[in-house]
C-alpha positions in Angstrom: 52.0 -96.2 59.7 53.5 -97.5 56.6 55.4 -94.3 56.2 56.7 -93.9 59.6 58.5 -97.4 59.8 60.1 -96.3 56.3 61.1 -93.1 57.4 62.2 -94.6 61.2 64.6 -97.4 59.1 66.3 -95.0 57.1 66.7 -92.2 59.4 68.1 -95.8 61.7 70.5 -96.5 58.7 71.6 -93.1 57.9 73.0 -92.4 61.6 73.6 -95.9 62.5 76.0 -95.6 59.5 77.2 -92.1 60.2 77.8 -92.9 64.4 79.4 -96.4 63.5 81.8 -95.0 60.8 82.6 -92.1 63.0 83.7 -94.0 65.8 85.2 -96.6 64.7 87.4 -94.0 62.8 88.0 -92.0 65.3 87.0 -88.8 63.4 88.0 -85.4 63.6 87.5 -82.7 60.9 90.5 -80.7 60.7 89.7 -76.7 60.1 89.5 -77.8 55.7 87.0 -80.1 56.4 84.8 -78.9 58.4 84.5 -76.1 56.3 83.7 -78.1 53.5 81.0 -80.3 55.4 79.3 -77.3 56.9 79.2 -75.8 53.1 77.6 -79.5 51.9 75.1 -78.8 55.3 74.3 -75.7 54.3 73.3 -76.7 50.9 71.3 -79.0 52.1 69.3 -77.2 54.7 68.9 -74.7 51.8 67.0 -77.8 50.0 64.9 -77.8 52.5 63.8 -74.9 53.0 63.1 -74.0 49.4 60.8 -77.0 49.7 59.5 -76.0 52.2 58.7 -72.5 51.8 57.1 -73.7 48.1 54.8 -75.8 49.8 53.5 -72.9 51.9 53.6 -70.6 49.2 51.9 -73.1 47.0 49.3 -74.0 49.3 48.5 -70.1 50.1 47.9 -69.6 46.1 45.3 -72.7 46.4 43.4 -70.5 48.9 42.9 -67.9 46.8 42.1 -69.4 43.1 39.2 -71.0 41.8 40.7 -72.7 38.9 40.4 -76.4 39.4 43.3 -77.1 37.3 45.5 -74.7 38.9 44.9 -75.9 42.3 45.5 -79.7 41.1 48.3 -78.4 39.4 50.0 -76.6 42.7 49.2 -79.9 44.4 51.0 -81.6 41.9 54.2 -79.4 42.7 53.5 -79.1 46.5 53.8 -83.4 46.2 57.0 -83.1 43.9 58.6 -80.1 46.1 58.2 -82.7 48.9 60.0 -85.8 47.1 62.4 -84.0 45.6 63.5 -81.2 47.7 62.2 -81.7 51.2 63.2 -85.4 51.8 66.6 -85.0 49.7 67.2 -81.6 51.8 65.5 -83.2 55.3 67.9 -86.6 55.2 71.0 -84.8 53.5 71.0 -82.0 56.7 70.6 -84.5 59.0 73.4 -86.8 57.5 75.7 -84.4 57.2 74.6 -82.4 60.2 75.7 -85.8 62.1 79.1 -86.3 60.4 80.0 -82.7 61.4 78.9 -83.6 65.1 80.9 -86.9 65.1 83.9 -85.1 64.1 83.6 -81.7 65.4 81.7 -81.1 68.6 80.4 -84.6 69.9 76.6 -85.9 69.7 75.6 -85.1 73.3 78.4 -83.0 74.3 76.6 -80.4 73.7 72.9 -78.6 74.2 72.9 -76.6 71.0 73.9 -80.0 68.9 71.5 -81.9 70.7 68.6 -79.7 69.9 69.6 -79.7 66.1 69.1 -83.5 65.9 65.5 -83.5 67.6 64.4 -80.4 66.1 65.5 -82.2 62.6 63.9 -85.5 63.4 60.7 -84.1 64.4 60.2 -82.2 60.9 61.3 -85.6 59.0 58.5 -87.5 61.3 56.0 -84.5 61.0 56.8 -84.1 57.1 56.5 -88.3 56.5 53.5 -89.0 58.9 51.5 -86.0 58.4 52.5 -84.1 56.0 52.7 -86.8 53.0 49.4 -87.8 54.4 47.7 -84.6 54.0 49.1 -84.1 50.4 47.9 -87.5 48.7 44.6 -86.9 50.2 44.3 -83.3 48.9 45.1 -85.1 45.2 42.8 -87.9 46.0 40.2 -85.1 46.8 40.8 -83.2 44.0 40.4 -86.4 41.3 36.5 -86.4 42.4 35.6 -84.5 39.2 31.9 -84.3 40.8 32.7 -81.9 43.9 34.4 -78.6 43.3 37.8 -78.0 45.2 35.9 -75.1 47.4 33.0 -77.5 48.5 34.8 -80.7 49.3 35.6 -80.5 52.9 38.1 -83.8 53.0 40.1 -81.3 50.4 39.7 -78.3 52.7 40.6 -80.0 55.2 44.0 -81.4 53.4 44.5 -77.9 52.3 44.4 -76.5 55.7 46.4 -79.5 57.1 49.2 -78.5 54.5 49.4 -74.8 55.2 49.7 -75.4 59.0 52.0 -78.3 58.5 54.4 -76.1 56.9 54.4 -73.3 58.6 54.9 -75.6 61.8 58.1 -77.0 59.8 59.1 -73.5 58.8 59.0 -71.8 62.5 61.0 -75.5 63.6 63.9 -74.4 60.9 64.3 -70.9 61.2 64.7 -71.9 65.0 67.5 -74.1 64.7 68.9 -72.0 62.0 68.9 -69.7 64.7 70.5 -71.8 67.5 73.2 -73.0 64.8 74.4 -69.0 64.5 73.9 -68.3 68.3 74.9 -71.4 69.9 72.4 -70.5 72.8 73.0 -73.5 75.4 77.1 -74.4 76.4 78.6 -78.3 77.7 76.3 -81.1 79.6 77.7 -81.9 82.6 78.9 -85.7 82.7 80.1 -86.4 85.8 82.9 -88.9 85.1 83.0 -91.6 87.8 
């Protein structure tokens, strides 16, 4: 619960921020600046996926090793991947994926945009709820020295968790990677009274 009302106040302060400053300015990105914030979104959704892909390709490895220092080990990167390359990538696409809608297509003018901003704040509430969740209590698991990795089933279970956490996040941004090249969905109608 804890990490929900964290993650809901600063996702609340990033685009209550982002909106305010966008409106009151009156923003519009000229052709230069777009450019450049699209490259600054790109990097960050690149961020993110490298953390996210090494958490998936770290928790596979776990499944397959016996070692009980190399699966603490991978744990230890999944949990680092996640504070310094998922959250970093997750808040900085979503920042600058905001700025670019403020001054280039409009929050709700369109379907497309719309999606992007859902589909992104449903992986930052999966990844913070669950997620984070799932990864302290694989490590809390794994620091009982008197069960093996392979016959604790709260670690199993974590482990499991993980692997279909990510791959959940994973389908979630290859899909709006997708709708951001194809643009699938036009205009809303807003009927002006």
């Amino acid at each position: 619960m804890i990490a929900f009302l964290w993650t809901l106040l600063l996702v609340l302060l990033i685009a209550g921020s982002i909106i305010s400053v966008g409106k009151l300015r009156g923003t519009r990105l000229d052709a230069k600046r777009k450019k450049w914030w699209v490259i600054f979104h790109v990097l960050f959704v690149i961020m993110y996926y490298t953390g996210v892909l090494g958490n998936f390709v770290l928790t596979l490895f776990t499944l397959y090793i016996k070692d009980r220092e190399l699966i603490y080990a991978a744990h230890y990167f999944i949990k680092y991947f996640d504070l310094y390359l998922i959250v970093p990538g997750a808040l900085g696409s979503l920042a600058t994926g905001l700025w670019l809608a403020v001054g280039a297509w409009g929050i709700t003018t369109y379907y497309w945009v719309i999606m992007k901003w859902v589909g992104n704040l449903m992986t930052i509430f999966f990844g913070s709820i669950f997620i984070g969740t799932w990864i302290e209590k694989a490590l809390d698991a794994l620091s009982l020295k008197e069960l093996e990795p392979m016959q604790n089933p709260e670690y199993l279970h974590s482990q499991k968790m993980i692997l279909t956490g990510s791959v959940i996040v994973l389908a979630i941004l290859i899909f709006l990677t997708a709708i951001s090249y194809l643009k699938p969905w036009g205009k809303r109608l807003v009927s002006h009274r």
